[in-house]
Each structure stands twice: as structure tokens, then as C-alpha cells.
LUMPA-589929 format. One record per residue (C-alpha): x, y, z; residue in one letter. Coordinates in steps of 0.001 Angstrom, whole numbers, plus 500000, padded with zeros to 6 digits. Example, Ala and Ser with C-alpha at 12.3 -4.5 7.8 and 13.67 -1.06 7.14 Angstrom:
2
512300495500507800a
513670498940507140s
***
This chain:
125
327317551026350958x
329434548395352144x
329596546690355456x
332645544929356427x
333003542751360109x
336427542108361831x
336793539025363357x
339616536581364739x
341647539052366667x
342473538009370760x
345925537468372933x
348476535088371577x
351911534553373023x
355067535342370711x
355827532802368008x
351806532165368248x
349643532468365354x
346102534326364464x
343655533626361689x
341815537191360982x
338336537265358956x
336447540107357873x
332925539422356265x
331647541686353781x
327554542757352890x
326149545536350863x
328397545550347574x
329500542706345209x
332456541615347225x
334369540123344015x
334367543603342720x
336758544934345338x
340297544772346235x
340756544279350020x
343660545169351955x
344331544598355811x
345797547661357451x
347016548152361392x
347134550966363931x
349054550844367591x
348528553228369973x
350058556543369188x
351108555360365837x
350238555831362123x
347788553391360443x
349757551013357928x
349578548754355060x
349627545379356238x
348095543313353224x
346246543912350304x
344540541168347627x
343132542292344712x
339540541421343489x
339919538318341359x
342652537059344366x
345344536829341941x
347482539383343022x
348828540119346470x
350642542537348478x
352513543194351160x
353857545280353551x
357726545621354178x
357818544288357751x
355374541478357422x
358898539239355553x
356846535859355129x
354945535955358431x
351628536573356953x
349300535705354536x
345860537604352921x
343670535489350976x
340144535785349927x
336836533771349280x
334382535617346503x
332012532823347175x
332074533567350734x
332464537102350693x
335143537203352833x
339115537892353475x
341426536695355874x
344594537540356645x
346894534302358713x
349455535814361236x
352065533269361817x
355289534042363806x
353571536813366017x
355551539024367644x
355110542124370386x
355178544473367932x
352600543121365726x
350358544177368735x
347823546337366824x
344346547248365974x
343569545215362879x
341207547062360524x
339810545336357239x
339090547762354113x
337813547854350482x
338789549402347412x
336295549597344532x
338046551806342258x
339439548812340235x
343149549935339900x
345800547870341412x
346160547105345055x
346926550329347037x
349231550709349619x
347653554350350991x
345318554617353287x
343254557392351701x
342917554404348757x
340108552842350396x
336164553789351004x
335555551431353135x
336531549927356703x
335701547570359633x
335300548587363098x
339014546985363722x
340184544033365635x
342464543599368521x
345446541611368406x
347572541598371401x
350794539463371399x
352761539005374763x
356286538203375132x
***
């Protein structure tokens, strides 16, 4: 089993910036690709980020353009994902998940075994 914590999330005003952690336990953390997804009310969950094990590769999703950043510490056991630029629609429930197939960073949600109990991040205008 893996564990994984959310962190970071709060109320920022638009053009503010957010620094999101998610701590990992139970599973060799360097063994997993990571990937930060999102969910607003009455909406789909999406692809947001996604880093794969080693940290060499990244993705991203189409809307993010620049604004944020995932990044990962193996030694640490932890990813983060940098929100710069916030805006009102970035207002979201930030969930953290892991991957340990191995393959490539996923985009899907159905990709990934395991999540975080989410984070809030609410951005005002």
C-alpha cells in the first residue's frame, strides 16, 4: 500500500502563487511516477502534472501554458507541484497520485492506484 499526504493548498488572490507537497509512505517512492490531478465542483477530474520516477521526464496539462511546475525529491519522498500566475479558475481540489506500473507518465485518471485525500486551492479575483 501506499500512503500519499496533500499539503500546501489555502486562498491566494489572482496573479498569487502556491507551493503544493504531497508526502509519500508505504512503497519505494522512486519507483513511481507521480502526477498532480484537479477536480472543481461539478466538474471532471483532470490531468494537471505528471513526473515520472527518475524526475527526468515531465508532463503537462494543456491549460497549465508555463504557469506551473511538478518536481520531485526521491530522497525526500515527496512531489510538489509550484502554481505561479493563479487564476479563478484554477480554483480546485488538488489531489496527488501514483503510478507504479512503470510505463510513461499517464495522462488518464484510471492510470493511477493511488491518491491523496486532495487539497484545496481557492483563488479569488
Amino acid at each position: 500500500q501506499v500512503q500519499l499526504v496533500e499539503s500546501g493548498g489555502g486562498l491566494v488572490q489572482a496573479g498569487g502563487s502556491l507551493r503544493l507537497s504531497c508526502a509519500a509512505s508505504g512503497r519505494t517512492f522512486s519507483g513511481m511516477n507521480m502526477a498532480w490531478f484537479r477536480q472543481a465542483p461539478g466538474k471532471e477530474r483532470d490531468f494537471v502534472a505528471g513526473i515520472f520516477r527518475s524526475g527526468g521526464r515531465t508532463s503537462y496539462g494543456a491549460f497549465v501554458k508555463g504557469r506551473f511546475t511538478i518536481s520531485r525529491d526521491n530522497a525526500k519522498n515527496t512531489a510538489y507541484l509550484q502554481l505561479n500566475s493563479l487564476k479563478p479558475e484554477d480554483t480546485a481540489v488538488y489531489f496527488c497520485a501514483a503510478d507504479r506500473s512503470g510505463s510513461g507518465v499517464r495522462t488518464g485518471v484510471v492510470a493511477y492506484e493511488y491518491w491523496g485525500q486532495g487539497t484545496q486551492v481557492t483563488v479569488s479575483s
